[in-house]
PQR file of N, CA, C, O and H, with PARSE charges and radii, in Angstrom:
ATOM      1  N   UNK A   1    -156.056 -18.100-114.190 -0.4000 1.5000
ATOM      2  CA  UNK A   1    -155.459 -17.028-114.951 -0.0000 2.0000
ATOM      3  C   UNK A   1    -154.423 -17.626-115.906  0.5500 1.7000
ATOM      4  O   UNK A   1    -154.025 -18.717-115.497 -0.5500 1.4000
ATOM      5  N   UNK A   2    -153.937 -17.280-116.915 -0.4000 1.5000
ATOM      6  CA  UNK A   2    -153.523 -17.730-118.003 -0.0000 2.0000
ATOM      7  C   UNK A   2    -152.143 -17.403-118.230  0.5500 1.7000
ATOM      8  O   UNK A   2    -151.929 -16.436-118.961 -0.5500 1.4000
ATOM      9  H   UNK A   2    -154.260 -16.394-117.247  0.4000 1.0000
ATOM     10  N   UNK A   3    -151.209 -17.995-117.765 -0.4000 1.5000
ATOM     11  CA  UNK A   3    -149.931 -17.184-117.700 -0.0000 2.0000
ATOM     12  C   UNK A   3    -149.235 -17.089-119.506  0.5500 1.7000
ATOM     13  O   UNK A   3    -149.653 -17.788-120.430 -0.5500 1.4000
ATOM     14  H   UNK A   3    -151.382 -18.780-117.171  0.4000 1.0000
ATOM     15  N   UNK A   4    -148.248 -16.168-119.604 -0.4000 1.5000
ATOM     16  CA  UNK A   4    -147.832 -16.079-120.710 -0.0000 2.0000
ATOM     17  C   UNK A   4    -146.506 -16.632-121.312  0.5500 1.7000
ATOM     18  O   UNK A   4    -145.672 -17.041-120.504 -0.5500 1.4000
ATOM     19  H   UNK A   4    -147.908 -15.601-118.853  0.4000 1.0000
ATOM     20  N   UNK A   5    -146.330 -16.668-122.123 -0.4000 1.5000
ATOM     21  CA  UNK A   5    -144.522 -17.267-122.630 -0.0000 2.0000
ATOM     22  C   UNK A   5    -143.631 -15.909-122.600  0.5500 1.7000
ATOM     23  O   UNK A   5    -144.199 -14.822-122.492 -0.5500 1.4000
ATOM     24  H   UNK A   5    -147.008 -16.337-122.780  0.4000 1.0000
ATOM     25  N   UNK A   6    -142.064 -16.013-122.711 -0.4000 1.5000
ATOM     26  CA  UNK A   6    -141.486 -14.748-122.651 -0.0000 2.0000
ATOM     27  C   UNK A   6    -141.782 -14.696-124.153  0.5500 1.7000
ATOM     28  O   UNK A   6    -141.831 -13.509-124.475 -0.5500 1.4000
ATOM     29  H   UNK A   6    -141.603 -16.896-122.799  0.4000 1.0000
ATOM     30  N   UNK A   7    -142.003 -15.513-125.226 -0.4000 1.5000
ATOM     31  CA  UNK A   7    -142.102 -14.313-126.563 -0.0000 2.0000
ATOM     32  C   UNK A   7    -143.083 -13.813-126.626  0.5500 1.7000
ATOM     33  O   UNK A   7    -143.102 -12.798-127.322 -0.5500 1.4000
ATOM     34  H   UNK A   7    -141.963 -16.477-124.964  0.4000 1.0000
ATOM     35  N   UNK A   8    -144.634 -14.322-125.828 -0.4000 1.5000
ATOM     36  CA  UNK A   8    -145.878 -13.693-125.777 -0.0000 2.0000
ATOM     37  C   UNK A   8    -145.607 -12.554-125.099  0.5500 1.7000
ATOM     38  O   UNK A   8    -146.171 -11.624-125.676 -0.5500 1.4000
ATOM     39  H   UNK A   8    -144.619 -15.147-125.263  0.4000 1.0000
ATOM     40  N   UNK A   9    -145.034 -12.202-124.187 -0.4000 1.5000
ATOM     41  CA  UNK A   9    -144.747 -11.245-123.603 -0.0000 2.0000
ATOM     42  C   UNK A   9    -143.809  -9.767-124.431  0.5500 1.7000
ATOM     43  O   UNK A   9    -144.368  -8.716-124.743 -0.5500 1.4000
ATOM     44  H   UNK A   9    -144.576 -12.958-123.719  0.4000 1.0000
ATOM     45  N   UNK A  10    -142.701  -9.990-124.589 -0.4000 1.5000
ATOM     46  CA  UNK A  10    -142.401  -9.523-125.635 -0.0000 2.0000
ATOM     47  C   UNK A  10    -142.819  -8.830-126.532  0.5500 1.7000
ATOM     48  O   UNK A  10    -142.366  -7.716-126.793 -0.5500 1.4000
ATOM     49  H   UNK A  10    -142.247 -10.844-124.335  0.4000 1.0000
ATOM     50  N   UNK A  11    -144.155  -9.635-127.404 -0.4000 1.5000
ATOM     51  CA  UNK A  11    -144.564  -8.716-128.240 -0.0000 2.0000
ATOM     52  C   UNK A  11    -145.700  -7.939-127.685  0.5500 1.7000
ATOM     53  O   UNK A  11    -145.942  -6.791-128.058 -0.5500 1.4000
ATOM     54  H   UNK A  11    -144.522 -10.541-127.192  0.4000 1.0000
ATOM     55  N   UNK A  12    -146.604  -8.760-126.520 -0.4000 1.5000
ATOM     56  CA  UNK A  12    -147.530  -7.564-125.675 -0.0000 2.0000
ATOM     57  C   UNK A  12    -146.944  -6.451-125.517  0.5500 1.7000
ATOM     58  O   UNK A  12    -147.459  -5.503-126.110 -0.5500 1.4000
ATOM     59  H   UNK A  12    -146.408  -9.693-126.216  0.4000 1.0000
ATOM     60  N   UNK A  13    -146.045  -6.257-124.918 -0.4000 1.5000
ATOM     61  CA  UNK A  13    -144.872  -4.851-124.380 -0.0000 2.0000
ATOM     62  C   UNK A  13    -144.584  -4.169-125.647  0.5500 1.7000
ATOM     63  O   UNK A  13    -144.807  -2.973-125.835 -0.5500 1.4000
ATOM     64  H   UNK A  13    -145.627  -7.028-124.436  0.4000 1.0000
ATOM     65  N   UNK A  14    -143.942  -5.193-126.741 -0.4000 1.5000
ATOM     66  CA  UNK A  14    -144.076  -3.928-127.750 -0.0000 2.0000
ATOM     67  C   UNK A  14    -145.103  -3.008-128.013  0.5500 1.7000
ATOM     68  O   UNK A  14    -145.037  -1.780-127.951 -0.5500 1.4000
ATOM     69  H   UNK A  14    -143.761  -6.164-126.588  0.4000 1.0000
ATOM     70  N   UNK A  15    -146.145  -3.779-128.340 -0.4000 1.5000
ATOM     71  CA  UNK A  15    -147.674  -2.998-128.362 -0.0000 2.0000
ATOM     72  C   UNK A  15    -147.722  -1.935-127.425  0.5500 1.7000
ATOM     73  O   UNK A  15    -148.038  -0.780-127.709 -0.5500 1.4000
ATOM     74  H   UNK A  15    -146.199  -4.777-128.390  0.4000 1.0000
ATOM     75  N   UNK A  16    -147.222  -2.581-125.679 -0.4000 1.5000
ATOM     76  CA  UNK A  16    -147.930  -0.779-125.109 -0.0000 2.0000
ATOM     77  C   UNK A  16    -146.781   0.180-125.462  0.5500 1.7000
ATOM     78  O   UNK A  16    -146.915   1.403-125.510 -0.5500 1.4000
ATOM     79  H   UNK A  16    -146.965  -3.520-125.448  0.4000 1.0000
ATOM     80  N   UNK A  17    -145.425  -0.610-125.750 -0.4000 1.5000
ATOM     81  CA  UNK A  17    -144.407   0.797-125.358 -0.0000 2.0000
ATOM     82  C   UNK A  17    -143.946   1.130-126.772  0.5500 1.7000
ATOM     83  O   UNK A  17    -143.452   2.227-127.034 -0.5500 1.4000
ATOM     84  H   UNK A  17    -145.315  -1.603-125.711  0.4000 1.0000
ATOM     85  N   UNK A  18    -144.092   0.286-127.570 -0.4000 1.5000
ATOM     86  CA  UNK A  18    -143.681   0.523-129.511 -0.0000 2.0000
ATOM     87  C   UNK A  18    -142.081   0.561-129.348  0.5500 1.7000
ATOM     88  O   UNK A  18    -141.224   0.178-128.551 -0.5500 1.4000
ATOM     89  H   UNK A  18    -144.493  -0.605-127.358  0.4000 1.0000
ATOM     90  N   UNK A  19    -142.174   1.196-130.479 -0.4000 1.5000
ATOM     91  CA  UNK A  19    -140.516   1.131-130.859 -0.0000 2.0000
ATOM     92  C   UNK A  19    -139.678   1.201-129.710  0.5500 1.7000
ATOM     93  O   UNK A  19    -138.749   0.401-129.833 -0.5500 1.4000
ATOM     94  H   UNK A  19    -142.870   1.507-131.127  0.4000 1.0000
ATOM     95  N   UNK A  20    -139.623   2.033-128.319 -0.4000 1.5000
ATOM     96  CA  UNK A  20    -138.810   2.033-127.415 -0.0000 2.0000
ATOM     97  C   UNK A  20    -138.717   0.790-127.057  0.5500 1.7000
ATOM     98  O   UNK A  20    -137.557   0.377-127.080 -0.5500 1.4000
ATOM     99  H   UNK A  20    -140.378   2.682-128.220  0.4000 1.0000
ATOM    100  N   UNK A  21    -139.435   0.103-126.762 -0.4000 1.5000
ATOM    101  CA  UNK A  21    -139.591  -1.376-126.322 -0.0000 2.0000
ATOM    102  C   UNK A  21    -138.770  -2.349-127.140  0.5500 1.7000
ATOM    103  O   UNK A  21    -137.918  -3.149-126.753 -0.5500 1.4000
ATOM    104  H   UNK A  21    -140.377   0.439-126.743  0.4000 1.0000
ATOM    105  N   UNK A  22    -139.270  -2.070-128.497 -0.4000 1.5000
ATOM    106  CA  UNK A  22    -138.515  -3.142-129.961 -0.0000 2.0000
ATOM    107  C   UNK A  22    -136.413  -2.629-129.975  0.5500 1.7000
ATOM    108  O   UNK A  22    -135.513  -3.456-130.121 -0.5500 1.4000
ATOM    109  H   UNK A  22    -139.961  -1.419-128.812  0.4000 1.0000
ATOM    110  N   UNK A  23    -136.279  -1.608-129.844 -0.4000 1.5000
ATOM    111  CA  UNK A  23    -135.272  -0.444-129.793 -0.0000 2.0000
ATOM    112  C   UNK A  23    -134.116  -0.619-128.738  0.5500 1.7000
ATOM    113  O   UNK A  23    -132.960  -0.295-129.009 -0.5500 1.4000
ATOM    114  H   UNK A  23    -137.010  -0.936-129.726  0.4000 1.0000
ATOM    115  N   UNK A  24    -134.475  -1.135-127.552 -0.4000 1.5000
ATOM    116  CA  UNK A  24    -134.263  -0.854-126.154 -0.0000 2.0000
ATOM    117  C   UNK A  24    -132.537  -2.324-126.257  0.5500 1.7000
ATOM    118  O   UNK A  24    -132.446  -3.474-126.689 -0.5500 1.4000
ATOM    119  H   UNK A  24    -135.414  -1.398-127.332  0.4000 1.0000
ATOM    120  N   UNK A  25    -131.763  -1.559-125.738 -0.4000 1.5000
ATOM    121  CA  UNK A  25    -130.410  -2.454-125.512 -0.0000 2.0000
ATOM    122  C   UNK A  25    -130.773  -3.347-124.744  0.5500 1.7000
ATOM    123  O   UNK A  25    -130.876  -3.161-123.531 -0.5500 1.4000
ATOM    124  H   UNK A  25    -131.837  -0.626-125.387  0.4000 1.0000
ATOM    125  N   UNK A  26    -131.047  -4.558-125.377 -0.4000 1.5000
ATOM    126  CA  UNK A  26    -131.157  -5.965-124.868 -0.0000 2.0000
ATOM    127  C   UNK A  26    -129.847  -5.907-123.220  0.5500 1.7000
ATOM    128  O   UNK A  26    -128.904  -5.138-123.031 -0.5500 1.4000
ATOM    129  H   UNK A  26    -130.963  -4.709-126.362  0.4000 1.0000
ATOM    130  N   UNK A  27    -130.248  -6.786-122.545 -0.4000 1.5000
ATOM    131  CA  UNK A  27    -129.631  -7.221-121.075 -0.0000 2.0000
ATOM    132  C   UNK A  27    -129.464  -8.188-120.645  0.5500 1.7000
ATOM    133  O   UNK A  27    -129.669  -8.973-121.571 -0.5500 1.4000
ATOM    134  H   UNK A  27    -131.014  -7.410-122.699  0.4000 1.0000
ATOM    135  N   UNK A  28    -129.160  -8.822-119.639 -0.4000 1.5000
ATOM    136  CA  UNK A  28    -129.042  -9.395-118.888 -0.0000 2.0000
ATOM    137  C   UNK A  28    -130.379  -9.974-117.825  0.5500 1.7000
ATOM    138  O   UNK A  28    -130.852 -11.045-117.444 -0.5500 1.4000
ATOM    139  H   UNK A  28    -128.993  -8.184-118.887  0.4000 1.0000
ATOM    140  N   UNK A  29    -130.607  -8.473-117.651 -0.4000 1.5000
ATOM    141  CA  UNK A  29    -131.704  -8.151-116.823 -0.0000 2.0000
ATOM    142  C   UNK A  29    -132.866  -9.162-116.850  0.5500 1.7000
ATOM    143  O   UNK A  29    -133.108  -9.781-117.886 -0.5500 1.4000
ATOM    144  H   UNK A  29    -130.223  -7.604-117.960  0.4000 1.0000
ATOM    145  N   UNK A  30    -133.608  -9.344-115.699 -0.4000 1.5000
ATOM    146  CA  UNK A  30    -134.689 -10.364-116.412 -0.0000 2.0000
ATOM    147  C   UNK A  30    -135.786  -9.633-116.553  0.5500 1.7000
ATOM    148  O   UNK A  30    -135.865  -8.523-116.027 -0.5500 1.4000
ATOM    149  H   UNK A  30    -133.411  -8.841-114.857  0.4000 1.0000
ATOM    150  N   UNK A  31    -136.718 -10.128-117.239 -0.4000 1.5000
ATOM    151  CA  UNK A  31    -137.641  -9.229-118.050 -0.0000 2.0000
ATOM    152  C   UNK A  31    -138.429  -8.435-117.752  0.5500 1.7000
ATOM    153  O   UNK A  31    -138.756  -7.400-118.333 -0.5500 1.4000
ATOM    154  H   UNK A  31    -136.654 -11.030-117.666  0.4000 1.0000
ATOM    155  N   UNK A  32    -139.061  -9.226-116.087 -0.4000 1.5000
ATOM    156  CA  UNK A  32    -140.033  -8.197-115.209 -0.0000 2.0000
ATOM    157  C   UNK A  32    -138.847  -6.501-114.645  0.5500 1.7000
ATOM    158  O   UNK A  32    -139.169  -5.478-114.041 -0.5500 1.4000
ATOM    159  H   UNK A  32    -138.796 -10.067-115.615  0.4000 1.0000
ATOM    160  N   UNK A  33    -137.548  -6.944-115.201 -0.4000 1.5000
ATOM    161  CA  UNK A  33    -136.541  -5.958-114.481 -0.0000 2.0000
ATOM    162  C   UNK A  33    -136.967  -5.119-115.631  0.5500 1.7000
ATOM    163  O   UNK A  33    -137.557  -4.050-115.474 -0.5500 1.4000
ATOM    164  H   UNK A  33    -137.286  -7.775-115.692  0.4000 1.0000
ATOM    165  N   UNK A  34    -136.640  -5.648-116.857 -0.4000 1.5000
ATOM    166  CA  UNK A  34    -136.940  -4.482-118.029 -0.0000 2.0000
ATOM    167  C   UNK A  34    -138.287  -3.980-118.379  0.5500 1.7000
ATOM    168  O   UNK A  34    -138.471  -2.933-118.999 -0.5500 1.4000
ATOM    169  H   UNK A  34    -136.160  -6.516-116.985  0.4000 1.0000
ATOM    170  N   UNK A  35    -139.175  -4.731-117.976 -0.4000 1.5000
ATOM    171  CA  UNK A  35    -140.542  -3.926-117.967 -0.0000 2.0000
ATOM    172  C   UNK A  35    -140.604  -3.033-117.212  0.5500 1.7000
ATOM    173  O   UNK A  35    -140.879  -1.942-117.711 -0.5500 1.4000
ATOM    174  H   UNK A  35    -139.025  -5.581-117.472  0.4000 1.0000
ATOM    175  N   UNK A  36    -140.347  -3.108-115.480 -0.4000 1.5000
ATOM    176  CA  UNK A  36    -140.471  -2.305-114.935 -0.0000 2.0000
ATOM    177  C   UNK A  36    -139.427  -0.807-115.149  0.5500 1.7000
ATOM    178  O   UNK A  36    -139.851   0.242-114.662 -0.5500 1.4000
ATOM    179  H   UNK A  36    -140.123  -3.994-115.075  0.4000 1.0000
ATOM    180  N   UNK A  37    -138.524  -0.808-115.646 -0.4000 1.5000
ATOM    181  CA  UNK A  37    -137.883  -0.015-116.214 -0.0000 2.0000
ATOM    182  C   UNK A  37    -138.350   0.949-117.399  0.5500 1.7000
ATOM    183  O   UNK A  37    -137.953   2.093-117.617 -0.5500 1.4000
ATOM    184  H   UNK A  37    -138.179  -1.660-116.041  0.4000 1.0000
ATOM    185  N   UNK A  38    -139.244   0.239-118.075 -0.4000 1.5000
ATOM    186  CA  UNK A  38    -140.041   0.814-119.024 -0.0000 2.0000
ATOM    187  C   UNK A  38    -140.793   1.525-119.085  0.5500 1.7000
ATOM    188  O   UNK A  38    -140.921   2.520-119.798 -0.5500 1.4000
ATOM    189  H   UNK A  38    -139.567  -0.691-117.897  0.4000 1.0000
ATOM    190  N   UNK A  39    -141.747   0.840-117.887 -0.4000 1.5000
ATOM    191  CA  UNK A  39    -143.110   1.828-117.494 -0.0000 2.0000
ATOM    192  C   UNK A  39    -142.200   3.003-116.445  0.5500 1.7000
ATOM    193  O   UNK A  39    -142.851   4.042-116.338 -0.5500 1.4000
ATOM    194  H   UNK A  39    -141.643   0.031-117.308  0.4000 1.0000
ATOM    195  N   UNK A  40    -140.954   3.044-115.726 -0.4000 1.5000
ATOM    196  CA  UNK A  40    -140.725   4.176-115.353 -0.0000 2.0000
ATOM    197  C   UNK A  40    -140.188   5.220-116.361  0.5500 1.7000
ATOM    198  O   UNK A  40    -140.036   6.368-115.941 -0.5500 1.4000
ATOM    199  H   UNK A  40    -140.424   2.200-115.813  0.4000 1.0000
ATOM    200  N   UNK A  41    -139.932   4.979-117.459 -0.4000 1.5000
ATOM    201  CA  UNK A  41    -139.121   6.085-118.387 -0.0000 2.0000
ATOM    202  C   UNK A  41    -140.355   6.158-119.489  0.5500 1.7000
ATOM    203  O   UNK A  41    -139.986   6.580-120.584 -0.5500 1.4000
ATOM    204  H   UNK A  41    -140.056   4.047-117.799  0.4000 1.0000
ATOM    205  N   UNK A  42    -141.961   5.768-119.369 -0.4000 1.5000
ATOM    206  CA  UNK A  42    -142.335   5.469-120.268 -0.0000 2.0000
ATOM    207  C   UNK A  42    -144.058   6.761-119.603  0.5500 1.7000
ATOM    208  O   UNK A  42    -144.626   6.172-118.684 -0.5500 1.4000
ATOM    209  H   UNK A  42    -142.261   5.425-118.479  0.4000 1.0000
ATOM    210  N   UNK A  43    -144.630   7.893-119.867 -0.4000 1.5000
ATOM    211  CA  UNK A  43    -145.569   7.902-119.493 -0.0000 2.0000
ATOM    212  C   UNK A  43    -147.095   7.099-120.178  0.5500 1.7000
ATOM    213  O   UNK A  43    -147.639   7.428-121.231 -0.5500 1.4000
ATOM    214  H   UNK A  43    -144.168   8.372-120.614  0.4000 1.0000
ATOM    215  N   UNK A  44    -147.419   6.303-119.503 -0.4000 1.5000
ATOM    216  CA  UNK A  44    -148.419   5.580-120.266 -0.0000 2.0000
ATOM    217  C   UNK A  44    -149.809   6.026-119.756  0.5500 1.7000
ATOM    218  O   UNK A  44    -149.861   6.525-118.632 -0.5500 1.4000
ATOM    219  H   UNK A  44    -146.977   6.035-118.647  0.4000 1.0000
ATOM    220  N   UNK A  45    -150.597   5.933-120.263 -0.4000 1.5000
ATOM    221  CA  UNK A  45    -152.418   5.922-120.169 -0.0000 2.0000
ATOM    222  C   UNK A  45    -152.388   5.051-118.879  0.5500 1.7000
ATOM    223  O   UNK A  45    -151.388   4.343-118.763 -0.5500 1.4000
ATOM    224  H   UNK A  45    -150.555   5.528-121.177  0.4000 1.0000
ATOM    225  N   UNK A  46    -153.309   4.990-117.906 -0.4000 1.5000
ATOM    226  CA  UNK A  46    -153.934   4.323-116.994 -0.0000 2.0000
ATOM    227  C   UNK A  46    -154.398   2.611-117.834  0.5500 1.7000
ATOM    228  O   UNK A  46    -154.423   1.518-117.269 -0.5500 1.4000
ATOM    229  H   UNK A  46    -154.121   5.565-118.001  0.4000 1.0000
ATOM    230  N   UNK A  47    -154.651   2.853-119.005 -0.4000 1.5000
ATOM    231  CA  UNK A  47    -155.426   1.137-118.812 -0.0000 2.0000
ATOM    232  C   UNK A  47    -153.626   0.806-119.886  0.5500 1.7000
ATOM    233  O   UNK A  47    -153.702  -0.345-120.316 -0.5500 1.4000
ATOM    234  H   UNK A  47    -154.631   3.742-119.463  0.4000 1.0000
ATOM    235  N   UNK A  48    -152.660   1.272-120.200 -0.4000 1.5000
ATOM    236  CA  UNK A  48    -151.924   0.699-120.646 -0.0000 2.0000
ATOM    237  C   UNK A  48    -150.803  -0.073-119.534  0.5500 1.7000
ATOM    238  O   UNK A  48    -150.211  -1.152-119.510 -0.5500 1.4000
ATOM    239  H   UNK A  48    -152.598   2.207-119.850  0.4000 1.0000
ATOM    240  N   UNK A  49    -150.909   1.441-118.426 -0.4000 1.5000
ATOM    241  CA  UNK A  49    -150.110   0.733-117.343 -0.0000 2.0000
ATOM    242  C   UNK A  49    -150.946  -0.056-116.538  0.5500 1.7000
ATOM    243  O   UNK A  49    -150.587  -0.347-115.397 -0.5500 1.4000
ATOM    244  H   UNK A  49    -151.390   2.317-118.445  0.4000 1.0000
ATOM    245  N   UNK A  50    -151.630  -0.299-116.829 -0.4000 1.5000
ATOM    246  CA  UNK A  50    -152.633  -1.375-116.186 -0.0000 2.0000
ATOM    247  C   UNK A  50    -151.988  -3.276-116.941  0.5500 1.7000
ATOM    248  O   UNK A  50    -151.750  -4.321-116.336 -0.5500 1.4000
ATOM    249  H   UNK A  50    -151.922  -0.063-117.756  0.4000 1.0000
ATOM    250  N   UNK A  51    -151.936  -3.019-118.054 -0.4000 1.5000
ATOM    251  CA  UNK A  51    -151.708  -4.175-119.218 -0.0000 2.0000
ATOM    252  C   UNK A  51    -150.056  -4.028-118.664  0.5500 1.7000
ATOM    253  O   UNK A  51    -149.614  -5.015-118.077 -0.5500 1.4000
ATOM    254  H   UNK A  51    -152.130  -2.170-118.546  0.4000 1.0000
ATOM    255  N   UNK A  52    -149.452  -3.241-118.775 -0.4000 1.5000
ATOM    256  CA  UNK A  52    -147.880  -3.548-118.719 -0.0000 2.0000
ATOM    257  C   UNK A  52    -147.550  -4.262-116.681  0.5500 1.7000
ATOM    258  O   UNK A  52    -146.741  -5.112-116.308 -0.5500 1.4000
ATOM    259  H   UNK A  52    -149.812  -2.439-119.252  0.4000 1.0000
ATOM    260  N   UNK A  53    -148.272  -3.681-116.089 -0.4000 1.5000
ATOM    261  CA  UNK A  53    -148.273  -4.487-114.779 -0.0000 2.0000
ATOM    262  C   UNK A  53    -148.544  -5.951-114.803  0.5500 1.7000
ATOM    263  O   UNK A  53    -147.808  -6.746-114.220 -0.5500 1.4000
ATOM    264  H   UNK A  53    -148.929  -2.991-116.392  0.4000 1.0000
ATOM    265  N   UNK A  54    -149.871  -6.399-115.649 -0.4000 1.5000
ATOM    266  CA  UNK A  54    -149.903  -7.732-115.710 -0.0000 2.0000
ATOM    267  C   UNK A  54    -148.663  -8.216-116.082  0.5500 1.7000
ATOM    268  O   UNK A  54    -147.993  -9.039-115.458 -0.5500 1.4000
ATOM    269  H   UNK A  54    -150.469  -5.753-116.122  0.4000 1.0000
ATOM    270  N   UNK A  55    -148.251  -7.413-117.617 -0.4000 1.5000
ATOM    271  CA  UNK A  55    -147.162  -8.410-118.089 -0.0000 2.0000
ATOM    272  C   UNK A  55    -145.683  -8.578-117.108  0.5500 1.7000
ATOM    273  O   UNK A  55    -144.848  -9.476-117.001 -0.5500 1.4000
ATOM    274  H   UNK A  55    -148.795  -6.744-118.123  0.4000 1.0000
ATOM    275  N   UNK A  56    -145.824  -7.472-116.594 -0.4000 1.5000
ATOM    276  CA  UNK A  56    -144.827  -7.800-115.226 -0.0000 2.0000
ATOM    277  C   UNK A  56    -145.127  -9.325-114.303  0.5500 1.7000
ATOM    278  O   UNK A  56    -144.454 -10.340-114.126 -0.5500 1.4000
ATOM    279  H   UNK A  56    -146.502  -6.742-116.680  0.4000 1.0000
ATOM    280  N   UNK A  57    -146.294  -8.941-113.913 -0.4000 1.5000
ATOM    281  CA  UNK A  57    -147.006 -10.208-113.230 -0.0000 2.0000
ATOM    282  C   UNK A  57    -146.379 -11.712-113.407  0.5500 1.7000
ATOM    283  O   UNK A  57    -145.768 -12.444-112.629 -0.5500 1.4000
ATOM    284  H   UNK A  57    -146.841  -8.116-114.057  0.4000 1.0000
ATOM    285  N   UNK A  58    -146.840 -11.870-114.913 -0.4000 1.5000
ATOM    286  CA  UNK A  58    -146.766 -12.567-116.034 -0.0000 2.0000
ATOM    287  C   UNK A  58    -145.003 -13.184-115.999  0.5500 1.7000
ATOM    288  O   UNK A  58    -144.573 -14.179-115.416 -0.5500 1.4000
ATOM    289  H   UNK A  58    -147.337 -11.275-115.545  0.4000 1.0000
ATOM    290  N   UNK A  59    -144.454 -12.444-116.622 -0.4000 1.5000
ATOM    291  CA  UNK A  59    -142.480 -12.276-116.563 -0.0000 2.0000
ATOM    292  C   UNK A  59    -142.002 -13.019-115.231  0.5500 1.7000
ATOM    293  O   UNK A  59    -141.160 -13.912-115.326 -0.5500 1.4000
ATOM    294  H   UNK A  59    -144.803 -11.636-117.096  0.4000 1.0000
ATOM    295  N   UNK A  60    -142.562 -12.636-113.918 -0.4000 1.5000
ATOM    296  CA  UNK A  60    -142.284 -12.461-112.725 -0.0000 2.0000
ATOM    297  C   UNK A  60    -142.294 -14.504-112.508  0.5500 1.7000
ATOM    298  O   UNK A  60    -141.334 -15.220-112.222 -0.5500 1.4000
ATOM    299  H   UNK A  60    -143.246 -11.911-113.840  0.4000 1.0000
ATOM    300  N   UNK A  61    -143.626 -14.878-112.760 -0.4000 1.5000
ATOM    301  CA  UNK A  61    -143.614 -16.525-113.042 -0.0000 2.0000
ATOM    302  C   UNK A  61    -142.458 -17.221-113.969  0.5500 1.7000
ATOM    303  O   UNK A  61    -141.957 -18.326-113.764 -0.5500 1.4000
ATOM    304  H   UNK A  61    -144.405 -14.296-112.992  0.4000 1.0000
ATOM    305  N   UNK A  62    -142.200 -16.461-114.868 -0.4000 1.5000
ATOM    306  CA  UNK A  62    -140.941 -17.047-115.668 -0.0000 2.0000
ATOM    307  C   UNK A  62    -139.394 -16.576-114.898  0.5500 1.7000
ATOM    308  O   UNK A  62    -138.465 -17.121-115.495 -0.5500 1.4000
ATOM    309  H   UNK A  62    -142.608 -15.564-115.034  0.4000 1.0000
ATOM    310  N   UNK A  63    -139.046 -15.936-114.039 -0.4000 1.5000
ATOM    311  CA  UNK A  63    -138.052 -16.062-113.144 -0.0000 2.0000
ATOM    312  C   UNK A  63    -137.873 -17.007-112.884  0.5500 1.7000
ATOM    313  O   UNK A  63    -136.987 -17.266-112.070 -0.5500 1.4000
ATOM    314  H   UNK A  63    -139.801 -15.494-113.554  0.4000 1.0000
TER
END
């Protein structure tokens, strides 16, 4: 499986969540923290929260 970089990541997430994502008060937080934060304030389609879990996945290796 093909893991990702945090700027590859980054712009995947923009894609599912758009401007909230691009928009969103930068943190501290590490990134799988702010994804998962996303997809809870975020209602997404089934195959988007499907793609934003990987990129959690993904984030979770760069810890």
């Amino acid at each position: 499986m093909k893991r990702m970089t945090s700027k590859q990541i980054e712009v995947e997430a923009g894609r599912i969540f758009g401007a909230s994502w691009k928009k969103r008060e930068k943190s501290d937080e590490s990134l799988s923290k702010q994804l998962q934060k996303a997809i809870d304030e975020a209602d997404l389609p089934k195959q988007k929260l499907e793609m934003a879990k990987y990129l959690i996945e993904c984030a979770g290796d760069l810890d």
